[in-house]
C-alpha positions as a printed Julia matrix, in Angstrom:
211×3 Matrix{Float64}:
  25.56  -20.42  -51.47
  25.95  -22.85  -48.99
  27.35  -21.22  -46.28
  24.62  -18.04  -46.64
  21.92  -21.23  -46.29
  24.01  -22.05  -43.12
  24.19  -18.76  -41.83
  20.75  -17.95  -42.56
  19.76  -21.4   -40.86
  22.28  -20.21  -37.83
  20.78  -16.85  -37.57
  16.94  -18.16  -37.55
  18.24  -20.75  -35.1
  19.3   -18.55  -32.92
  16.24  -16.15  -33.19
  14.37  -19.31  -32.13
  16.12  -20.07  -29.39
  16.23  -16.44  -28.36
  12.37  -15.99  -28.37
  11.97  -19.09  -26.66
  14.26  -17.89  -23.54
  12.35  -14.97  -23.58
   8.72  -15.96  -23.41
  10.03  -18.57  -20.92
  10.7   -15.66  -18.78
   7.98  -13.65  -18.84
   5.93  -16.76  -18.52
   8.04  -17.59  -15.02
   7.62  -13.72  -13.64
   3.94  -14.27  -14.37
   4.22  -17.51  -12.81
   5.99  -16.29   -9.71
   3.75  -13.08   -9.03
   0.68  -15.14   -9.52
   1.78  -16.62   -6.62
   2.97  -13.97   -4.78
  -0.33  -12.35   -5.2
  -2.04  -15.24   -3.52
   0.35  -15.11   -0.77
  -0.39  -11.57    0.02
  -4.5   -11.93   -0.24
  -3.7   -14.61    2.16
  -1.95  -12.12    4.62
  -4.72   -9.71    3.94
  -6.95  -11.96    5.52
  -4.92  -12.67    8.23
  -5.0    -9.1     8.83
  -8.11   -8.6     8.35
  -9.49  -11.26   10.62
  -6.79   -9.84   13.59
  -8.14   -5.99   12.86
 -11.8    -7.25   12.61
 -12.15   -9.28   15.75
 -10.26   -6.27   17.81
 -12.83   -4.56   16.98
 -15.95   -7.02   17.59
 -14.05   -7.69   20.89
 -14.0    -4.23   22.31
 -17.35   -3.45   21.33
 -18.88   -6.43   23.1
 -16.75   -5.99   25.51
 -17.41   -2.15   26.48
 -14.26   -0.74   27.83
 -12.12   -3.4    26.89
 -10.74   -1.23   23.98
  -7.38    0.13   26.46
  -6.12   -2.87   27.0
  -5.44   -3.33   23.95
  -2.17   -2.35   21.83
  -3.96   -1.3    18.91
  -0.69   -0.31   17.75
   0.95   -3.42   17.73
  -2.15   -5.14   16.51
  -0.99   -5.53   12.87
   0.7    -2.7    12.48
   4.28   -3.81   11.37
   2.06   -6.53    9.08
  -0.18   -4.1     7.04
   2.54   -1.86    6.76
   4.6    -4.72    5.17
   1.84   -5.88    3.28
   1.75   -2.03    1.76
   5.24   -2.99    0.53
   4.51   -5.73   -1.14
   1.53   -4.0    -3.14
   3.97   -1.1    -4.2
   6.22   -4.31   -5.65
   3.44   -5.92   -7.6
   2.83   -2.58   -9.41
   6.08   -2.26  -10.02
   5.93   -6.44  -11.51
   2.86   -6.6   -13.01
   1.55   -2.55  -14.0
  -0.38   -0.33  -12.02
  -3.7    -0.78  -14.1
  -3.27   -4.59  -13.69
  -6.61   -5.29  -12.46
  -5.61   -8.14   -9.85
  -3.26   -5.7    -8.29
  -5.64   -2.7    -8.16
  -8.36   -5.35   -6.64
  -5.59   -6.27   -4.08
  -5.12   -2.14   -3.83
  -8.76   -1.96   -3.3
  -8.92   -4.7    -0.55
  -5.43   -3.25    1.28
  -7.55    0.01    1.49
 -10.48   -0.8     3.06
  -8.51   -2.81    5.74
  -6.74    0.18    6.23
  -9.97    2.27    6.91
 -10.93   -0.47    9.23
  -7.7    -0.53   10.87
  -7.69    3.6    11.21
 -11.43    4.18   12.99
 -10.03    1.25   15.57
  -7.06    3.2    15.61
  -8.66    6.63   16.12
 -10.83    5.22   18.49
  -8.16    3.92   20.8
  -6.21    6.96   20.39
  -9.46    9.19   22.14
 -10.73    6.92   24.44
  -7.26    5.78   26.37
  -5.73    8.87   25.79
  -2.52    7.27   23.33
   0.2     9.46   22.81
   0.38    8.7    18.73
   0.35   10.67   15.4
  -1.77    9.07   12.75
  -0.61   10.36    9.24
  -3.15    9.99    6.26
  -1.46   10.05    2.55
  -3.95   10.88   -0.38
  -1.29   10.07   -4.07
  -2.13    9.58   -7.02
  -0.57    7.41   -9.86
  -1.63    9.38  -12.16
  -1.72   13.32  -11.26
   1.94   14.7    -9.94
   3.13   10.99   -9.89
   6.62   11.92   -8.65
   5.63   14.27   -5.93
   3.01   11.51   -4.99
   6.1     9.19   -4.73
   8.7    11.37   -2.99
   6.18   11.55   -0.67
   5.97    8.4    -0.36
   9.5     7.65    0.25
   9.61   10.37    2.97
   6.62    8.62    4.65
   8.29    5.68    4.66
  11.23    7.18    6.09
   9.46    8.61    8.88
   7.35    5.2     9.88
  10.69    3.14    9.77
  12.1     6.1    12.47
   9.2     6.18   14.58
   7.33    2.46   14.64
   6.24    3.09   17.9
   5.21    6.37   17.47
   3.09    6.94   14.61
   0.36    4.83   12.3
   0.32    5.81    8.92
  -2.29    5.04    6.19
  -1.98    5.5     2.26
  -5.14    6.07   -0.47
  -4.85    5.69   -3.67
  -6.9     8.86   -4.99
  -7.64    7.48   -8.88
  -9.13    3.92   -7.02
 -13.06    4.55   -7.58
 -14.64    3.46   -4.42
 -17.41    5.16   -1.92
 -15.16    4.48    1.23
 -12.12    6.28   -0.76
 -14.04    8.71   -2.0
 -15.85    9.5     1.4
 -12.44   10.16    2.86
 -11.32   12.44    0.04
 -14.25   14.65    0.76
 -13.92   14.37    4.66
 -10.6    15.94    3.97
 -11.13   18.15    0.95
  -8.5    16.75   -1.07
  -8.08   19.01   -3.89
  -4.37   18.31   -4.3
  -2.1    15.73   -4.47
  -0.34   14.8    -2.92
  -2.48   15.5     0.69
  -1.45   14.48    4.01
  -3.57   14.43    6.97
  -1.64   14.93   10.5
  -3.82   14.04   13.55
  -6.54   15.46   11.5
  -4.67   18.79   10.16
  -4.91   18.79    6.6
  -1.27   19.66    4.4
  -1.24   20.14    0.77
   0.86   19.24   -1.66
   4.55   17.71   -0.86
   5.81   17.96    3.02
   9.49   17.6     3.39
  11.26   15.24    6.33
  11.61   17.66    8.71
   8.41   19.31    8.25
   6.6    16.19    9.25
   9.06   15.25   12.2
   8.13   18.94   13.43
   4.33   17.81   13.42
   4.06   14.36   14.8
């Protein structure tokens, strides 16, 4: 009888200690992307403030706008900061509502940083393909992330050559949702080429073909 009370104390012991170890970690991957989400909102507005004042610049400035490398002008940084988004859903849930606000946010720089870009693009005659991706997380989820991958693929290849901007379709917002009906985006996943509109998923080469 003893050693069952010894065992039994061993076992809920050990349960203890178990449970313990584990709410310790969940409570230090909270902790960390907590402050990796802070870190990134802080990038945003570094981003924001770069993209911004381009574009305060060049219209003060009339004519200014070519001298610029639009570009270069955060380009690398919002497509890193993309990154780390897609790795906070994948920490924290992609309903978590601090990552969908920082979703939210990483979208309408993007918008921002795509009219400067278009601009640029007509007005000093830039040899550069911008690719718009409408996915969803919700409706054809893997097609929306294959996609995904492929775009990835393809901006890694061609830095230089082509600027490429991702919408969450399921985000409700009036900016978002003016661009899905600009585009007619009925399906998803949607990519827009230099303003041509394909539906559904576009393989590697198909894209290379276009841009």
């Amino acid at each position: 009888m003893l050693k069952r009370k010894l065992s039994m104390g061993r076992y809920v012991q050990t349960l203890v200690i178990t449970i313990s170890v584990f709410m310790l970690g969940i409570f230090i991957g909270f902790f960390i992307s907590e402050i990796r989400i802070n870190e990134m909102l802080s990038s945003y507005n570094e981003i924001r403030l770069k993209v911004v004042g381009a574009t305060l610049e060049t219209n003060i400035l009339e004519g200014e706008l070519c001298r610029y490398d639009i570009l270069g002008v955060t380009g690398k940084e919002r497509f890193d900061l993309g990154r780390q988004v897609e790795e906070m859903e994948r920490i924290r849930g992609k309903t978590d509502e601090q990552v969908l606000r920082l979703k939210e946010e990483y979208s309408m720089l993007s918008v921002n940083h795509l009219l400067l870009m278009e601009k640029w693009k007509k007005e000093c005659n830039r040899n550069v393909s911008i690719i718009i991706f409408f996915y969803s997380n919700k409706e054809n989820f893997t097609e929306s992330e294959n996609q995904g991958f492929v775009l990835d693929y393809i901006y890694t290849k061609y830095p230089n050559k082509i600027s490429t901007y991702a919408f969450d379709v399921d985000i409700d917002n009036p900016v978002i949702n003016a661009m899905k009906r600009k585009y007619d985006v009925n399906v998803i996943p949607t990519i827009v080429i230099n303003d041509r509109v394909y539906s559904g998923f576009q393989s590697k080469g198909k894209i290379e073909s276009l841009i």
